[in-house]
C-alpha positions in Angstrom: 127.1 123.4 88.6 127.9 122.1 92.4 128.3 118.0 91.8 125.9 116.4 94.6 127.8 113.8 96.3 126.0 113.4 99.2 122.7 114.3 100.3 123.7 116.9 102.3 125.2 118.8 98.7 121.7 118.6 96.7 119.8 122.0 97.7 123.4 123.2 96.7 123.2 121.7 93.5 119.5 122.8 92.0 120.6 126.5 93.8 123.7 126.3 91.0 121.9 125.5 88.0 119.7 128.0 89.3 116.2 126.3 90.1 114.0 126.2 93.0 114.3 123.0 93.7 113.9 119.4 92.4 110.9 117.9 91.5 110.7 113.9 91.1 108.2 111.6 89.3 109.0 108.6 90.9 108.5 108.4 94.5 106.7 105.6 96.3 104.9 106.1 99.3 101.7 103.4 100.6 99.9 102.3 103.1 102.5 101.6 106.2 101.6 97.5 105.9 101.9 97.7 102.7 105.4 99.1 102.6 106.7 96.8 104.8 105.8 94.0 102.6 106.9 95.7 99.9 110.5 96.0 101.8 110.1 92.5 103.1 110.0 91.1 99.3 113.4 93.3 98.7 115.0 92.1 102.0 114.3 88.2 100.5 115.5 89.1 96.6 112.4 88.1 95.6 111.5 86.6 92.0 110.8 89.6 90.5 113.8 91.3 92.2 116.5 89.2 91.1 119.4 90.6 93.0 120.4 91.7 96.5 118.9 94.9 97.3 119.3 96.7 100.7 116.8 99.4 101.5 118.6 102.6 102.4 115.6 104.7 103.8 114.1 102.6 105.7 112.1 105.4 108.2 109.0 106.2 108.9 106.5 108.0 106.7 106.9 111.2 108.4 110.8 111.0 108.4 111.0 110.7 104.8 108.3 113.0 104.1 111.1 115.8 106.3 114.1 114.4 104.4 112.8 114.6 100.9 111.3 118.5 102.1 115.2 119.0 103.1 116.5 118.0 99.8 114.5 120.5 98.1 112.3 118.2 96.3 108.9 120.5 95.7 106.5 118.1 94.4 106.9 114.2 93.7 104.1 111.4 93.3 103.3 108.5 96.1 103.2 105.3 93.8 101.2 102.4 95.0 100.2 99.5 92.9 98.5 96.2 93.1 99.9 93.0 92.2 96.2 91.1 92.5 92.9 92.4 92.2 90.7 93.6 94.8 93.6 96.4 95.7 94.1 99.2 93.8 90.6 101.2 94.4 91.3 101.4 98.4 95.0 102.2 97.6 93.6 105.1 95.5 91.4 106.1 98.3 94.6 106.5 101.0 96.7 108.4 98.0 94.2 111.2 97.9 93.6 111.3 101.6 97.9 111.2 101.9 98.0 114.0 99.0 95.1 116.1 101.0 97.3 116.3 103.9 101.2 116.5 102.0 101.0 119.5 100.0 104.1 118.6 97.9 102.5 115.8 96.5 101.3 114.7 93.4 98.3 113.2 93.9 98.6 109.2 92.6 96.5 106.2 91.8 96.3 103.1 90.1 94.6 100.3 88.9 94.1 96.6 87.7 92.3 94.6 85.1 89.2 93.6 87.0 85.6 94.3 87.2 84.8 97.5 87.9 88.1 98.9 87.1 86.7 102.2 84.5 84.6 103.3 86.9 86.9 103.4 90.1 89.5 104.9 87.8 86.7 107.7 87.1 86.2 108.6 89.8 89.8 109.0 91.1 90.1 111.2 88.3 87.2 113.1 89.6 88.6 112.8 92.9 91.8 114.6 91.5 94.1 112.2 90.7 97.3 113.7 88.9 98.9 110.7 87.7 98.2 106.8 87.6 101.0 104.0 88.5 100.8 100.9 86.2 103.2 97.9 86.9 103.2 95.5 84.5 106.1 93.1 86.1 104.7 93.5 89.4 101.3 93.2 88.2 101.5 90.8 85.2 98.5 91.6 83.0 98.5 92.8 79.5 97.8 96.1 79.2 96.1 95.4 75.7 93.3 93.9 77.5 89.7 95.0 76.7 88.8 95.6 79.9 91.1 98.3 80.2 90.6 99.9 76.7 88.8 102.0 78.1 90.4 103.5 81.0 93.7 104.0 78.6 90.8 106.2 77.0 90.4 107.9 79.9 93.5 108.8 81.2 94.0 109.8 77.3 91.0 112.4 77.0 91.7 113.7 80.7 95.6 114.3 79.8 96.5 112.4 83.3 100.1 110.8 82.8 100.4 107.2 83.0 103.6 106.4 84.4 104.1 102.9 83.5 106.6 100.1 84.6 107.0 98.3 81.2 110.8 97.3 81.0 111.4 94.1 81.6 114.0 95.0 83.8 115.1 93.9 86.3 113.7 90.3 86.2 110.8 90.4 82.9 107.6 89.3 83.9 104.3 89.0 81.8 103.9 91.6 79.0 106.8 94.0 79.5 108.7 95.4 76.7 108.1 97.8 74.2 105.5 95.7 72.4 102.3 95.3 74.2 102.7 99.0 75.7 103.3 100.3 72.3 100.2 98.9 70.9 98.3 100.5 73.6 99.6 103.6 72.8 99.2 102.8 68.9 94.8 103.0 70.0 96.0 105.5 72.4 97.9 108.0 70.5 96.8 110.8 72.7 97.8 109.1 75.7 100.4 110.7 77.9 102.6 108.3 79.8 105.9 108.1 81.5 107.9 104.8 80.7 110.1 104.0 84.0 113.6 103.5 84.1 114.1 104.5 80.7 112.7 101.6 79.7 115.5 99.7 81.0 116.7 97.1 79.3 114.9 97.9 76.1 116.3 101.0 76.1 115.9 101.2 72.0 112.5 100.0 71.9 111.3 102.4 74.2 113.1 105.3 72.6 111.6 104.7 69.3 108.1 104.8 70.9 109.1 108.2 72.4 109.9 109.0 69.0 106.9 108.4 67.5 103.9 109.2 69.8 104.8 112.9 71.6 103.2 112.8 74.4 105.3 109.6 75.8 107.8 110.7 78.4 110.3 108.5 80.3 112.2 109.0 83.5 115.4 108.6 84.8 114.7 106.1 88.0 117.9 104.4 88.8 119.7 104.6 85.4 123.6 105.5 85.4 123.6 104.8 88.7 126.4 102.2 90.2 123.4 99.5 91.0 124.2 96.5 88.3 120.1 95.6 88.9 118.9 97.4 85.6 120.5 96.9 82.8 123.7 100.0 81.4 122.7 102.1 79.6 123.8 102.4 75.8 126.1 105.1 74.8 124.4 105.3 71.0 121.6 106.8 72.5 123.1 109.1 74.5 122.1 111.5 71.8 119.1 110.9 71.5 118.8 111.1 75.7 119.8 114.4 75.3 117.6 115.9 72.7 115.0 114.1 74.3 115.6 115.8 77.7 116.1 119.1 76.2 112.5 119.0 74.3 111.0 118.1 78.3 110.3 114.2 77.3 113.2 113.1 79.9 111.7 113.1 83.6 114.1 113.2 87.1 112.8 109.9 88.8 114.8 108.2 91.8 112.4 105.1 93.2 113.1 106.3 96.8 112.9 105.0 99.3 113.4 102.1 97.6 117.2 102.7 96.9 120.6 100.9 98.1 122.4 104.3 97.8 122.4 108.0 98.5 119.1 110.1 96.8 122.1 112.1 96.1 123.8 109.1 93.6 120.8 109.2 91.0 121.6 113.0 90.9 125.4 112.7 90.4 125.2 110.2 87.9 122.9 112.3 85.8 125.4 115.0 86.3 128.3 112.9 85.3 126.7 112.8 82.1 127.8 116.0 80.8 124.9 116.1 78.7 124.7 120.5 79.9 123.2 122.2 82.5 120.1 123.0 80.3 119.5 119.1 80.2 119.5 119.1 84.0 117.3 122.4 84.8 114.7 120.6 82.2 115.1 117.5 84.0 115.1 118.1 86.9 112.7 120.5 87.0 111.1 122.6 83.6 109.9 119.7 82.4 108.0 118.0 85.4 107.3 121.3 86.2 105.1 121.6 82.8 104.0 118.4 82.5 102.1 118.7 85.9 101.8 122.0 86.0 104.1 122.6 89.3 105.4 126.1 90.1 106.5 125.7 93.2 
């Protein structure tokens, strides 16, 4: 396996373990005004940031659309959320006019406890929507409300991943942790969702909720990287990491652009692991691959 330290050594690394490329859940790409108040709140360490945290691909929509493509990366998501109501069914209208014109990605939406929120979540699934973003620090709702029992049911009976931001790291906010998620997921037990970050830092609690509901999934955004912002991972579960990676629950996710360092970093650092280059090809790219159905 060819170690990826820099950008410039990734296609060289997925050609070694003998893949077609990289596919990663955890991409975020919005509305242009959007983004750049997104960035802005970074720039300023902002309350739910916590830390400094300098943007490293700051470009325009089109460059990083041509540097992920020259990375190799054959499908990834473009998460938008809201963090007040009133957003998230216009942000679901731009993520399936941006997937209708960028064939690489995974069509996204979202969505927010407020009125009307089942039915504009209906019809983004009608509208093709692959998998739903659902920040709960950003956001700050409980995701036990009632108004949103029955989109969980939803996204549950149409098998459409919820990839969801419920670590309190790396400032908590609201109802993160492994608590209120996990009760959703105890009336949801069909519900297929991607935890963020690993859960990061409740690493454990998150882990035992993978262990008991098999359809939960979590992804690798930003762990065992050199950033301090999330909280280290623990080495008693590196076990666990890797039997969870090798039976497809463990998802490549990087947060770019979002990122103070090299794509290549979140790559290495997984590598560094030494967890075996079966735990990478699943990864990296069997498992995304068959939980969206990518064959790129």
């Amino acid at each position: 396996m060819v170690e990826p330290r820099s950008d410039s050594a990734v296609p060289a690394f997925w050609r070694s373990l003998g893949l077609p490329g990289i596919i990663d859940v955890h991409v975020h790409f919005m509305p242009e005004r959007l983004m750049s108040a997104v960035w802005g709140y970074f720039d300023e360490a902002g309350p739910l940031i916590g830390t400094e945290w300098p943007i490293r691909y700051r470009d325009s929509e089109q460059e990083r659309l041509d540097f992920l493509r020259g990375l190799g990366v054959r499908a990834f998501t473009s998460l938008a959320y809201p963090h007040r109501p009133g957003m998230a069914e216009s942000l679901n209208e731009w993520a399936a006019r941006f997937a209708a014109r960028v064939p690489e990605c995974l069509q996204s939406a979202t969505f927010y406890p407020e009125p009307g929120v089942e039915e504009y979540v209906r019809r983004a699934l009608d509208a093709g929507a692959r998998v739903f973003k659902v920040h709960l620090q950003v956001g700050g709702f409980d995701p036990r409300l009632k108004e949103l029992d029955a989109v969980w049911g939803a996204l549950a009976e149409a098998g459409v991943p919820a990839l969801v931001h419920a670590g309190s790291g790396p400032v908590a906010n609201g109802f993160t942790g492994p608590g209120p998620f996990g009760e959703v997921l105890a009336r949801h037990p069909r519900l297929t969702a991607i935890v963020a970050h690993l859960g990061a830092p409740e690493f454990d609690g998150f882990f035992a909720l993978a262990d008991a509901h098999e359809r939960v999934h979590l992804d690798t955004t930003m762990i065992f990287t050199r950033f301090a912002a999330l909280a280290p991972f623990p080495d008693a579960l590196l076990p666990r990491l890797r039997d969870l990676g090798l039976e497809g629950r463990i998802l490549l996710g990087t947060d770019f652009p979002n990122i103070p360092y090299e794509y290549a970093h979140q790559l290495e650092s997984l590598a560094a692991l030494d967890l075996g280059d079966d735990w990478l090809r699943s990864v990296c790219w069997q498992a995304p691959a068959a939980l969206f159905g990518e064959h790129r």
